[in-house]
Structures are given as structure tokens and as C-alpha cells.
TORZAVO-746484 format. One record per atom (N, C-alpha, C): atom name; y, z, x. Coordinates in steps of 0.2 Angstrom, whole numbers. Atoms other than C-alpha are relative to their C-alpha. Example, Ala and Ser with C-alpha at 12.3 -4.5 7.8 and 13.67 -1.06 7.14 Angstrom:
N,-6,0,4
CA,-22,39,62
C,6,0,4
N,-6,-1,-4
CA,-5,36,68
C,5,3,-4
This chain:
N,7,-2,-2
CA,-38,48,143
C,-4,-6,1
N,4,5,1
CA,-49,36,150
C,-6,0,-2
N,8,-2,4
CA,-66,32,141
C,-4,0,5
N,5,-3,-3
CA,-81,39,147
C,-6,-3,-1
N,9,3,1
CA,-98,28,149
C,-2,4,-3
N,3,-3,1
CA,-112,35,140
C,-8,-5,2
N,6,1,-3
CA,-130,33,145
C,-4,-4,-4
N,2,2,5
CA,-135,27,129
C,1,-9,-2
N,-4,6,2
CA,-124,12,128
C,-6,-8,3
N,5,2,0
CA,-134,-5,126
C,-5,1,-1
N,5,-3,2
CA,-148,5,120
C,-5,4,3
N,3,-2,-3
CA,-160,15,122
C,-9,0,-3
N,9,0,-2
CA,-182,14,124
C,-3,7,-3
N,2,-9,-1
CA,-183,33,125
C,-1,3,-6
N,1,-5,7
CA,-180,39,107
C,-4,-5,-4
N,3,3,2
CA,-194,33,97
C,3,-2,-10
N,-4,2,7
CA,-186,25,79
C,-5,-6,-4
N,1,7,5
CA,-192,14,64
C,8,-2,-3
N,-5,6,5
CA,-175,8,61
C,1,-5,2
N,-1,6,0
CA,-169,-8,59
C,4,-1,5
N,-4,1,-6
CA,-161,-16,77
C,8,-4,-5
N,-3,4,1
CA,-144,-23,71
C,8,4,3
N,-9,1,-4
CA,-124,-24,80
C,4,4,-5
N,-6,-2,6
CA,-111,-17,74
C,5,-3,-3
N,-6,3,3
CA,-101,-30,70
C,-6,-5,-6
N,5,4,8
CA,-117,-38,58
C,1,6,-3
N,-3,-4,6
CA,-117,-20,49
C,7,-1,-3
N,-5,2,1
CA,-99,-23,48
C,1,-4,-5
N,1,4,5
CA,-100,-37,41
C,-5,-2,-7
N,3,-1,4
CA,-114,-36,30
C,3,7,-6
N,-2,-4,3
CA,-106,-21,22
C,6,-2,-3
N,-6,2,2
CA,-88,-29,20
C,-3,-5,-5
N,5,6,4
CA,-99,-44,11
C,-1,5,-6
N,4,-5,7
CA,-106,-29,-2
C,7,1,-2
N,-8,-3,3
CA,-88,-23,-4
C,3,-7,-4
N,-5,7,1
CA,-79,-41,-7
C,-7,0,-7
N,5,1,7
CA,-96,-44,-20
C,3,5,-5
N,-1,-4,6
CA,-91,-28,-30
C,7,-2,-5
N,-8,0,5
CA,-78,-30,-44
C,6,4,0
N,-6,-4,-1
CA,-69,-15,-41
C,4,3,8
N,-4,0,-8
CA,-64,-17,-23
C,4,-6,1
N,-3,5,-1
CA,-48,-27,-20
C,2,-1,8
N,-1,3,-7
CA,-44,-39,-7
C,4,5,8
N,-3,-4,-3
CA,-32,-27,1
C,-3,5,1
N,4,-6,-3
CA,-43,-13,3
C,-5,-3,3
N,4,2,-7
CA,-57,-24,11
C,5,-3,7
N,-4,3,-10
CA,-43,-33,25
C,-1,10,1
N,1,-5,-3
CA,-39,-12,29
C,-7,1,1
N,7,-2,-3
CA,-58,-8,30
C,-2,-4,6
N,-1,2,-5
CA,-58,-22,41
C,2,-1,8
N,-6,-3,-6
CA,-44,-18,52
C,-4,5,2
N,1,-7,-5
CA,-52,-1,56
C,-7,0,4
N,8,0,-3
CA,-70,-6,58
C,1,-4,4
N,0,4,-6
CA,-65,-18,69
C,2,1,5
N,-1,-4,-10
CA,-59,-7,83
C,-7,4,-1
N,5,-5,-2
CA,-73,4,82
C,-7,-6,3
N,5,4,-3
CA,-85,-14,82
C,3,-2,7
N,-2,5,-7
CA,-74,-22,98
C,1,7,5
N,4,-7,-7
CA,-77,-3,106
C,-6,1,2
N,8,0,0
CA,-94,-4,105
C,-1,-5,3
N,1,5,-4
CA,-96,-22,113
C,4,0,6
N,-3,0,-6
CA,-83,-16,126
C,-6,4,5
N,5,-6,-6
CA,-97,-2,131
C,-4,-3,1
N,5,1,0
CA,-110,-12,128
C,-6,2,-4
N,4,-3,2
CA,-117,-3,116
C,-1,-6,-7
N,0,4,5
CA,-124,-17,103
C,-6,0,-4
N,5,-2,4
CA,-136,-8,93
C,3,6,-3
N,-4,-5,6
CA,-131,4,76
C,-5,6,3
N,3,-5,0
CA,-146,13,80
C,2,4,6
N,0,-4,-3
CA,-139,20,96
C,5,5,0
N,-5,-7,1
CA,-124,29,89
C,-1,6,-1
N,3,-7,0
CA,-127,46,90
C,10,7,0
N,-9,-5,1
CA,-114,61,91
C,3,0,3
N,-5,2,-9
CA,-107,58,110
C,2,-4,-3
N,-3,4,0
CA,-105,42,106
C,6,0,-5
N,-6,-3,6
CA,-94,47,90
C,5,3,3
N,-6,-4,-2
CA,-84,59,98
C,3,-2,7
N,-6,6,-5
CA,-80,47,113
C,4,-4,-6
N,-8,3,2
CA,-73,36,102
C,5,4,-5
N,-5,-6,3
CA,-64,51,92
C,5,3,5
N,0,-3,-4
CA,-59,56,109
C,6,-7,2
N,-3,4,0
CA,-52,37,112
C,5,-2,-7
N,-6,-1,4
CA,-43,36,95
C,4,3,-1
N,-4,-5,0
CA,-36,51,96
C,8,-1,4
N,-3,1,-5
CA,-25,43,110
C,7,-3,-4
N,-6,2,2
CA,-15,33,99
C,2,0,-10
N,2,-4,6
CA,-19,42,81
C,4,5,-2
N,-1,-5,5
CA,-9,53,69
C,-7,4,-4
N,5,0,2
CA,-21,64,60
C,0,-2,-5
N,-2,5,7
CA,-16,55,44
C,-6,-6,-2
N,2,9,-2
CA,-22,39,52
C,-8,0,2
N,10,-1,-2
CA,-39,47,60
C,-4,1,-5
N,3,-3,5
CA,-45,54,44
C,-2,-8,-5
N,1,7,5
CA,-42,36,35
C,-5,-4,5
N,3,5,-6
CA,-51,26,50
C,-8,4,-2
N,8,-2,0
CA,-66,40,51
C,-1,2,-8
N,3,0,9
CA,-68,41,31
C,-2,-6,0
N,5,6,1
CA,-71,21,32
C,-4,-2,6
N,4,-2,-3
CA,-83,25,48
C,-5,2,-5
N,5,-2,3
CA,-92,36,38
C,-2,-3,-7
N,3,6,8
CA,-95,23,21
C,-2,-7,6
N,5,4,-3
CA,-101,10,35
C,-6,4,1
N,7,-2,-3
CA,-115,21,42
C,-3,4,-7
N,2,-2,8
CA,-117,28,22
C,-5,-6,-1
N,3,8,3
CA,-123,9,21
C,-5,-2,6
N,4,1,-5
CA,-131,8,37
C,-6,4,-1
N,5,-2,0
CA,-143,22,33
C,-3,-2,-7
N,2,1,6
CA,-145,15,15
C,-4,-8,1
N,5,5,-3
CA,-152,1,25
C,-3,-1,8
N,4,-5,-7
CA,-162,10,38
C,3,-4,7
N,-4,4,-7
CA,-150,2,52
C,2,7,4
N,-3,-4,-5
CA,-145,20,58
C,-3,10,-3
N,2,-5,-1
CA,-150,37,59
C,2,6,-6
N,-2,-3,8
CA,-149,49,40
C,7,3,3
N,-7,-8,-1
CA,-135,63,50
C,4,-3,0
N,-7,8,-3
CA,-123,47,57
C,4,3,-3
N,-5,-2,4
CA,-111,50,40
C,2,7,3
N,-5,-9,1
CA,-111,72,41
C,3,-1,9
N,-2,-1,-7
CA,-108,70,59
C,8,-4,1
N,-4,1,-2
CA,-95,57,57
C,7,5,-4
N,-8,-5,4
CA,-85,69,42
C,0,5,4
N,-4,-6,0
CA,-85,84,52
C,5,-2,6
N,-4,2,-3
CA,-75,73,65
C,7,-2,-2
N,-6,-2,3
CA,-62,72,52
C,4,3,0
N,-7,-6,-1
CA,-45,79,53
C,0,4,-5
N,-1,-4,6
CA,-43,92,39
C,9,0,0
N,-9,0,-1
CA,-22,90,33
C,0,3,-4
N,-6,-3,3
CA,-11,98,28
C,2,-2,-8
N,-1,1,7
CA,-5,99,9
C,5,-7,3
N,-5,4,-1
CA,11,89,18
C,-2,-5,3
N,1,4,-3
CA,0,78,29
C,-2,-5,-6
N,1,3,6
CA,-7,73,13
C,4,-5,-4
N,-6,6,2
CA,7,65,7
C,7,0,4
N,-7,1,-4
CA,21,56,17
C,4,2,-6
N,-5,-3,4
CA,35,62,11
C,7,-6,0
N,-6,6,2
CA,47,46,14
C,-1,-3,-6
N,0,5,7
CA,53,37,1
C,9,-3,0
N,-7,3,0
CA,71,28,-5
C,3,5,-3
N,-4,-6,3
CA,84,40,-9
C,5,-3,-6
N,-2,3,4
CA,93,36,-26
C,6,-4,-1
N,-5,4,-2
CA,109,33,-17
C,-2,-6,4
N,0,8,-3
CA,104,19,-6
C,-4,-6,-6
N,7,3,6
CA,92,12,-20
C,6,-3,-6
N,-5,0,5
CA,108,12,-32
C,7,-5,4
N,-3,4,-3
CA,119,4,-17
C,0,-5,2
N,2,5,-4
CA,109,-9,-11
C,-2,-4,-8
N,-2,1,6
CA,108,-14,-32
C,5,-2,-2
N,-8,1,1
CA,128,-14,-31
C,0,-6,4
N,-3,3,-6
CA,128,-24,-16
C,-1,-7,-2
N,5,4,2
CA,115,-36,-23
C,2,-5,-8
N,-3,1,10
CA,127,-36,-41
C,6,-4,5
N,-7,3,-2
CA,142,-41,-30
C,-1,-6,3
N,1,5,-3
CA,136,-52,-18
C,-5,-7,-1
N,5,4,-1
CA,121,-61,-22
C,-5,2,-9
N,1,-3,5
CA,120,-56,-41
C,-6,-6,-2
N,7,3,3
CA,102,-63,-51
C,-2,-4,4
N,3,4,-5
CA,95,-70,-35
C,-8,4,1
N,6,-5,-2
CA,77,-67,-31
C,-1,8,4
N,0,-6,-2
CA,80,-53,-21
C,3,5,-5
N,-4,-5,5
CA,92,-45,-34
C,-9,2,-5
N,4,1,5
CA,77,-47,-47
C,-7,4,3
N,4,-5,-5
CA,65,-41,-34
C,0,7,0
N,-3,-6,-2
CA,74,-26,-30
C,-1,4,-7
N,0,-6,5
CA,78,-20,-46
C,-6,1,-5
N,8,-2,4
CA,60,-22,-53
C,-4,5,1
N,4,-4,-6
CA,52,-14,-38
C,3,7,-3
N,-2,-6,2
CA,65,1,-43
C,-1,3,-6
N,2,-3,11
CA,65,3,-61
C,-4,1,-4
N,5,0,7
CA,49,-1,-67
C,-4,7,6
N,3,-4,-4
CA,40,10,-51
C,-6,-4,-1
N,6,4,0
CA,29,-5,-50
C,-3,-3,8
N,2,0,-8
CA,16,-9,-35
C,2,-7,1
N,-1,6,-2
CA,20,-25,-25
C,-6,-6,-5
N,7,3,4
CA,3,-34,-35
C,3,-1,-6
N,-5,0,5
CA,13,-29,-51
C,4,-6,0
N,-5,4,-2
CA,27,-38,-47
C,2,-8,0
N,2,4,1
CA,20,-52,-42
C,-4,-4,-5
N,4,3,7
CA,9,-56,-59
C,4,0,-3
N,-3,4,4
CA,22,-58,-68
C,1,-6,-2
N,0,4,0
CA,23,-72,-77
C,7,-3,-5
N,-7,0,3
CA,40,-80,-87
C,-4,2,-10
N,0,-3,6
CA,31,-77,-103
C,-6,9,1
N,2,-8,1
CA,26,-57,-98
C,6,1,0
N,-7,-2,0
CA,46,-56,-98
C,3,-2,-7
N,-3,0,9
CA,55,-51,-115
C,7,2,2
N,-5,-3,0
CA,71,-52,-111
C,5,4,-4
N,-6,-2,4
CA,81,-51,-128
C,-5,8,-3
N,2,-8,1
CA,67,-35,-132
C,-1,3,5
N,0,-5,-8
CA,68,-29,-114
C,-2,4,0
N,6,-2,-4
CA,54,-27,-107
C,-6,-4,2
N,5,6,-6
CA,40,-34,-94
C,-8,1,-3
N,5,0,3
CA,20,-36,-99
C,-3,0,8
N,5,-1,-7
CA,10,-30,-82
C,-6,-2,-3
N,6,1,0
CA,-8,-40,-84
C,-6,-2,4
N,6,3,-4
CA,-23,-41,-75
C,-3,-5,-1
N,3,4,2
CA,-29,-59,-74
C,-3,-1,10
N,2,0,-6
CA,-40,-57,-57
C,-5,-7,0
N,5,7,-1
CA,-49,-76,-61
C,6,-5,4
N,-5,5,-1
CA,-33,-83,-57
C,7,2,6
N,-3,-5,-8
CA,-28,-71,-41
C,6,2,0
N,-4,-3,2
CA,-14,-61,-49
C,-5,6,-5
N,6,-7,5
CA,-27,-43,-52
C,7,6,1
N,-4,-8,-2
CA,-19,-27,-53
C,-4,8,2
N,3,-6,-4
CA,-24,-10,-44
C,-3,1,-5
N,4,-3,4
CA,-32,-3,-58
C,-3,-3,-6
N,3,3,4
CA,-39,-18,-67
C,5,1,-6
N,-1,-1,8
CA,-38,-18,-85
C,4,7,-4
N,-3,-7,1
CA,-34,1,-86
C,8,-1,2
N,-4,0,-2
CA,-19,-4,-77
C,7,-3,-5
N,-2,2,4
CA,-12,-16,-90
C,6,4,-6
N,-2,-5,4
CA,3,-9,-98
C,6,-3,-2
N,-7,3,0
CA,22,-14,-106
C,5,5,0
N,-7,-6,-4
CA,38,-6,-98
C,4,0,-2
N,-6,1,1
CA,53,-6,-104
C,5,-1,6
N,-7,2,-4
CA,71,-12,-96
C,5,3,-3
N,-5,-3,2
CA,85,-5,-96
C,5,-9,-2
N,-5,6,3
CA,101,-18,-104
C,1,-4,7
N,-4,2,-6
CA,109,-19,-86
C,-9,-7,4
N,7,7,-4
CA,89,-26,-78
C,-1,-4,-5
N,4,6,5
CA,85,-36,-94
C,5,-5,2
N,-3,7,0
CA,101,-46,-91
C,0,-1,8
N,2,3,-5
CA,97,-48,-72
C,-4,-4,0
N,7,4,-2
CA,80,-54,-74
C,4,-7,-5
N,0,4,3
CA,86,-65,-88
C,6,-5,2
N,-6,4,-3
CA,102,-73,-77
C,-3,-2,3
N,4,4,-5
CA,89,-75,-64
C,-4,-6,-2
N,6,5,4
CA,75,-86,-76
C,5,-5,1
N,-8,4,3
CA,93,-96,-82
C,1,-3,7
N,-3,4,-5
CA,100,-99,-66
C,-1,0,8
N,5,-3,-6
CA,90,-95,-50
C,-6,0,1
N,7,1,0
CA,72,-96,-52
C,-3,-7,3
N,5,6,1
CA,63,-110,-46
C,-4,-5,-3
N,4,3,6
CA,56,-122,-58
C,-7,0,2
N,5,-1,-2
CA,38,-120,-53
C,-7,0,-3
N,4,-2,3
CA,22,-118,-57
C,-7,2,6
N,3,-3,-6
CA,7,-109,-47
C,-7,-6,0
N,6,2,0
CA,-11,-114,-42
C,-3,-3,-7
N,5,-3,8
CA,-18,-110,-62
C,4,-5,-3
N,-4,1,7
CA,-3,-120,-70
C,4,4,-4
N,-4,-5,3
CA,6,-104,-74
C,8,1,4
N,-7,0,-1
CA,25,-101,-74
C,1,7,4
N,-3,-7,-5
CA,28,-84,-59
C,8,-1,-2
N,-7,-2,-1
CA,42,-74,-62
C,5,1,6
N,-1,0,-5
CA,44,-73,-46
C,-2,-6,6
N,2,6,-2
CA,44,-88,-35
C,1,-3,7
N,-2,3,-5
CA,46,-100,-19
C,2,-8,-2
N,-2,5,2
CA,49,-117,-17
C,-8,-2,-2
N,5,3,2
CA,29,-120,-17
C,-4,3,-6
N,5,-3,6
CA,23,-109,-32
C,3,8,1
N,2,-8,-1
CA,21,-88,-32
C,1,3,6
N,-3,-4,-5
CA,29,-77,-22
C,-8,2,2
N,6,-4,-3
CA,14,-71,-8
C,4,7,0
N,-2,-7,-4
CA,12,-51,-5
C,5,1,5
N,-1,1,-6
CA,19,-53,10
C,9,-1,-1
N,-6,0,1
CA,34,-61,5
C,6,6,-4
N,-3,-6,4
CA,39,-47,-7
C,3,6,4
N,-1,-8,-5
CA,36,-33,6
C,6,-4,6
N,-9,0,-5
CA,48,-43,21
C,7,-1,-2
N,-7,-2,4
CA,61,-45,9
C,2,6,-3
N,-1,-5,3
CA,60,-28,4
C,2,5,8
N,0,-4,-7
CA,59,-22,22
C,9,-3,1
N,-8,2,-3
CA,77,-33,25
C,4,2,-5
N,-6,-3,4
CA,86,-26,9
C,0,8,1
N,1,-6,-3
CA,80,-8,15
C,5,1,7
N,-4,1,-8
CA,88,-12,33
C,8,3,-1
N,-6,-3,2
CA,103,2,32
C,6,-6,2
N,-6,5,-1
CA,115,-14,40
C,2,-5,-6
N,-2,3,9
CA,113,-23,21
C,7,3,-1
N,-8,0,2
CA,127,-12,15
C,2,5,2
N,-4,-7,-3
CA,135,1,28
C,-2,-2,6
N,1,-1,-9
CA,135,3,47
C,-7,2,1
N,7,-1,-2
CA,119,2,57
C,1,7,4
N,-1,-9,-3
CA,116,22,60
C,-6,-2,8
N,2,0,-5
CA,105,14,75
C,6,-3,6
N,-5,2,-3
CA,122,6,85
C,-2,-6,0
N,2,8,0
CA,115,-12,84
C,6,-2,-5
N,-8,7,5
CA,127,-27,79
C,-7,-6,-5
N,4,2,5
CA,119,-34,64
C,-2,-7,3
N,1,8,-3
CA,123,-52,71
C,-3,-1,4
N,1,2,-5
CA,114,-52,85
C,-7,7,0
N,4,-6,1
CA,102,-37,82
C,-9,-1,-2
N,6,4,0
CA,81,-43,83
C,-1,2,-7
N,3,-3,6
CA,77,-34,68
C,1,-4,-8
N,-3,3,8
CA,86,-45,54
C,-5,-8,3
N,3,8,-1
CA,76,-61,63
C,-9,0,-5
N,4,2,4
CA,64,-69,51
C,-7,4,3
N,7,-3,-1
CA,46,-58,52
C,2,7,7
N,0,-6,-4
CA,53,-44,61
C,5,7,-2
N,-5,-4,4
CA,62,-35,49
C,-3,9,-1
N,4,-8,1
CA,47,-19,47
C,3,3,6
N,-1,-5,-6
CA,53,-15,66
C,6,4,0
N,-6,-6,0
CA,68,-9,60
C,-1,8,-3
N,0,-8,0
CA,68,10,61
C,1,4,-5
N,0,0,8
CA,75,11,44
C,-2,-2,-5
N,4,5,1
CA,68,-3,38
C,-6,5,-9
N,3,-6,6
CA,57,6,19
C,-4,-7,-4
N,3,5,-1
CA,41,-4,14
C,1,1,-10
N,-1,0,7
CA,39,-8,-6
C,-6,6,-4
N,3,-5,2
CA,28,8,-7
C,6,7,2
N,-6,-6,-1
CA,42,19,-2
C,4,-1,-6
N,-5,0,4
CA,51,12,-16
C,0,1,-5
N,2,-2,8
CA,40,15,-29
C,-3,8,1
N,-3,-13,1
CA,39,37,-22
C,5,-2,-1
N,-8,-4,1
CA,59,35,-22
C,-1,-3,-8
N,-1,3,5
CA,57,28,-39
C,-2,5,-6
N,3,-4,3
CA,45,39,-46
C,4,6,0
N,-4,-7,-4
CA,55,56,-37
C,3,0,-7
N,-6,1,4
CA,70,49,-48
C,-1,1,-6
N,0,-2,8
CA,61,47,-64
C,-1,6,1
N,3,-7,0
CA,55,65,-62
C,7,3,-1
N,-7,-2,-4
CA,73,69,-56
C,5,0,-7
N,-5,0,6
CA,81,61,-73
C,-4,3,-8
N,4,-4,4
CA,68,73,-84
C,-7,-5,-3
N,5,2,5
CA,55,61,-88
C,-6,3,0
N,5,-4,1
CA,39,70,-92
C,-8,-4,7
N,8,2,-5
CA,22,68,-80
C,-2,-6,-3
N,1,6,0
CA,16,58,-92
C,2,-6,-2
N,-4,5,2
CA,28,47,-97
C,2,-5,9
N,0,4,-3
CA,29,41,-80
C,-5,-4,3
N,2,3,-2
CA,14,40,-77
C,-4,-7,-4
N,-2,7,5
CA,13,27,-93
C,3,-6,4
N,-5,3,-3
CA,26,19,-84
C,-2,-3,8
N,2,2,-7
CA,20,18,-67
C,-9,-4,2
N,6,0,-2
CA,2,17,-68
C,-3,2,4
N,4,-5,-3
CA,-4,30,-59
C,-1,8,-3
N,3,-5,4
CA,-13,48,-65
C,6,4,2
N,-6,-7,-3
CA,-1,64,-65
C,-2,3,4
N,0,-5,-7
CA,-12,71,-52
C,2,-5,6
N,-4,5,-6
CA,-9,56,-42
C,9,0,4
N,-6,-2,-2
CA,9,58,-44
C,4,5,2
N,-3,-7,1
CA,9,75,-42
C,0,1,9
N,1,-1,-7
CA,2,73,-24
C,1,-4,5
N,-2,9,-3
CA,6,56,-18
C,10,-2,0
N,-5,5,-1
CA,22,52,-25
C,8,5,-2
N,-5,-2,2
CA,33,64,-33
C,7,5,4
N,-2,-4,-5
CA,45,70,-20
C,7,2,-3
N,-5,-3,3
CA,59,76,-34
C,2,7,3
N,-4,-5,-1
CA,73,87,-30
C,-3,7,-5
N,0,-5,6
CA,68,104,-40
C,5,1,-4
N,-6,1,1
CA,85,107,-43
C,2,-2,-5
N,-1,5,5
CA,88,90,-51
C,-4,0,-4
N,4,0,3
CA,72,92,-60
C,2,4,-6
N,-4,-7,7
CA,78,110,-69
C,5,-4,-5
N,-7,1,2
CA,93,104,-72
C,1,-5,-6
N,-1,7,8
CA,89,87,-83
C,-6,3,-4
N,4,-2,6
CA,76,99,-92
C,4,5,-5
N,-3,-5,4
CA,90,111,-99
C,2,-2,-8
N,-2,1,8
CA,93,101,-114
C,-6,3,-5
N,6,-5,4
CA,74,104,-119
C,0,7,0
N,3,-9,1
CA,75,122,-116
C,6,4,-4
N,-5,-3,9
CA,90,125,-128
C,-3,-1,-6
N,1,-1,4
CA,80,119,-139
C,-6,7,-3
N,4,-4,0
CA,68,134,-137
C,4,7,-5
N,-3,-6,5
CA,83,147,-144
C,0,0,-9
């Protein structure tokens, strides 16, 4: 659908206003500034707020419209009209929810017009219980394959250690990488997850998030073959020893998720269900690994992780102990256990009811 001029666009004389003149990309900015300032907004959520507001600023300076004050409901609903184009509602909802917290901060500093917000939520897609939560995740067979494959072939190698953390503990990539060689207890197995956000290893939920997991025997002696004889001797920015490493310091985000994207890639250990030849196949080439089809990011692997604890009977809150997320989050986010498999590993407790 092509866009539709409005009349508005560049501004307009005609409605009489005391608010303040200012761009969309200065709100923008100005507002991403308040968020990076606050404590409990982390860097990964302002890059996304960024990402989104910045097609809605570089749509507004395609129209010409370079005043907040002249957004009005038309203009909303052309560009709802233009998103929609290449938008899930999934995707719409999260894009016009951080819409609606810029213009929240635009009328809180009289840049835009009090309704902006209610007009931008009821352009909001209302979803479904199932849009609500993706339902992808790792299934325990592959998750348990690509662990064998990782034991045979390329056994306590970063990836190994990687892999079987991401699975076991149902910890987020951030997690992951804050470890450090004294958060890891291998002869009492188990890891120490700590918020030290001065030294650019924070965790999602701060302080609250802060918690120690237990290892099973099989990960305690991986991680601890990996320290021994695979880790990189290292040290980060701060002077501290990462459990997880490069040759220059601290595994980045980044590198954690495309390493998880290539060990997810069904051609690791079985035939590619897409008919690509591994060797020659674009998908396994360095930074192009998420384009694989099958390809599963490290949030997928902490639902198939969760699914599974639920699966082997552990209780709501025991995982959520364990994972650091609330049971209703779990409940609605991440749990995508088998019912079945669920029953089935609760039968021991309900014998003890007779």
C-alpha cells in the first residue's frame, strides 16, 4: 500500500497550540537520554526502543512532517497503515506500545497534544492468548543431541560450556556471560549469577536477579575440564577472570547468541531438513548463521529449557528460583511443557496422597 500524503505534514499555522515546537527525532532522543539515565532500564531495552522509534522518526522526516506537535490521529493511522505492511501483530503491539511511552513523555513535556498516547493504544493489536507467547522453543531431543555431539566431538570447548549452561541452568544470555572463574564451584557444583552493573556485567533483574544454581555432576565436570584445559587465560576490562572468554577478554552478547544460532543449525548433528550441502550452504558462513530457517536464538533455549524442567516435575517455584523469572511469567512466556510429560513425573507425589 502506498503512503498517503497528509495535509498536515511539515506543520501546520491553522490549529492554535501553546506546545512546545520540537522534531521527532529531538523527542526521540531526548526521551532515550531519560531512559539510559534511569537505573532500571538496561542497555538492550533502550537499543529496541531505539530501533522502533527510529522508523517512526525517518517516516516523519520522509513526509516532511518535523514537528511532534503535528501528529494527530490521521497521521497515526497512516503510519499503522504503513507498518502494517511488513508487521505481525505481535510485532505491531510492541513497536506501538514504545510509540505510546514516547508521546507519554512528549505530553509530559508539552511537546504534543494530551490524547496522542489513548489514540496511539487503541491502534494497538489486542492478541491472542497464543500470540502472546511464541511458542518456539528447543525440543529436549535436539537440546540432548547437540550436548552428545558437543561431548564426542569437541568435548569442554567453549561452545560445549556455552551450550550446556544456556540449557541447564535456563539462564538469559547476560547471565551467562557474568560469570566469572570464581562464581563457578566446581567440586560443590554449582554457578553464582551476580549483578555487578559498574563493571558492565548487570543482570535482567538487578539484585533481585542474583541467585546460586546448582550443576548437575555430568555439567560440573564440563565446565571444570573447560577452566583446566580450554578457557582462555584472560582477563576483562575490570581486571576480572570471565568464565566465558575470547582471545581479547569477555565473550560479547553477541557472540554468545551467533554461536548458539550455529550449534542450533539442524546440519550440527543430522541432515539438513532444508536440502542445503552444509559445505557450501550460506548459512554456516561467519554472521549469517540467524538466516538459517532452523537456526534457535538463546531465548528459545531458555523456553525449551524451562518446558523441560516443568516436564521432569519441578515445581513453579523451583524453577522459577532457578531461572529467575516469576511463575506468572513462566506461566505465560515460557512454559511450553508437554501436559502429559507434566502428569506423568507428578505421579510419584500423588501416591503419596493414599
Amino acid at each position: 500500500m502506498a503512503e498517503q500524503s497528509h495535509g498536515r505534514a511539515g506543520g501546520n499555522s491553522e490549529r492554535p497550540s501553546d506546545l512546545k515546537r520540537m522534531t521527532p527525532r529531538m523527542a526521540m532522543d531526548r526521551y532515550l537520554d531519560r531512559r539510559e539515565a534511569a537505573d532500571s532500564t538496561s542497555e538492550a531495552t533502550v537499543s529496541t526502543y531505539r530501533r522502533r522509534l527510529g522508523t517512526f522518526v525517518e517516516w516523519c522526516e520522509n513526509r516532511g512532517l518535523m514537528n511532534v506537535n503535528d501528529v494527530d490521529g490521521r497521521v497515526l493511522d497512516d503510519y499503522w497503515q504503513y507498518r502494517r505492511e511488513s508487521l505481525n501483530d505481535v510485532s505491531m503491539k510492541n513497536e506501538f506500545g514504545t510509540l505510546k511511552k514516547l508521546f507519554e513523555y512528549a505530553v509530559a513535556i508539552e511537546a504534543a497534544e494530551p490524547d496522542i498516547p489513548e489514540k496511539i493504544a487503541l491502534l494497538k493489536p489486542t492478541l491472542s492468548k497464543t500470540q502472546r507467547s511464541n511458542d518456539e522453543k528447543i525440543e529436549a531431543e535436539q537440546a540432548t543431541a547437540i550436548l552428545d555431539w558437543q561431548t564426542k566431538f569437541h568435548y569442554a570447548s567453549r561452545d560445549h560450556v556455552m551450550f550446556a549452561l544456556l540449557w541447564h541452568t535456563g539462564c538469559r544470555t547476560g547471565g551467562l556471560r557474568a560469570l566469572d572463574l570464581g562464581d563457578v564451584h566446581v567440586d560443590e557444583q554449582f554457578v553464582e549469577f551476580r549483578h555487578r552493573p559498574a563493571e558492565e556485567t548487570p543482570l535482567k533483574n538487578e539484585f533481585d536477579g542474583e541467585r546460586d544454581v546448582a550443576l548437575s555432576d555430568d555439567i560440573a565436570r564440563i565446565v571444570g575440564d573447560y577452566i583446566e584445559e580450554n578457557r582462555k587465560k584472560v582477563v576483562d576490562d575490570y581486571g576480572r577472570e570471565p568464565l566465558v572468554t575470547t582471545e581479547r577478554g569477555r565473550a560479547a552478547g553477541n557472540t554468545i547468541q551467533r554461536r548458539t544460532y550455529a550449534l542450533t543449525q539442524p546440519c550440527t548433528v543430522r541432515e539438513c531438513p532444508h536440502d542445503r550441502d552444509p559445505d557450501d550452504c550460506e548459512f554456516r558462513v561467519h554472521g549469517r548463521e540467524s538466516k538459517c530457517p532452523s537456526s534457535l536464538s538463546p531465548h528459545r533455549i531458555r523456553t525449551g529449557a524451562i518446558s523441560y524442567m516443568r516436564e521432569c516435575g519441578m515445581s513453579i517455584s523451583a524453577v522459577s528460583d532457578r531461572v529467575d523469572a516469576t511463575p506468572e511469567t513462566i506461566r505465560t512466556h515460557y512454559d511450553r511443557s508437554d501436559p502429559r510429560r507434566t502428569m506423568e513425573s507428578r505421579r510419584e507425589e500423588v501416591s503419596k496422597l493414599d
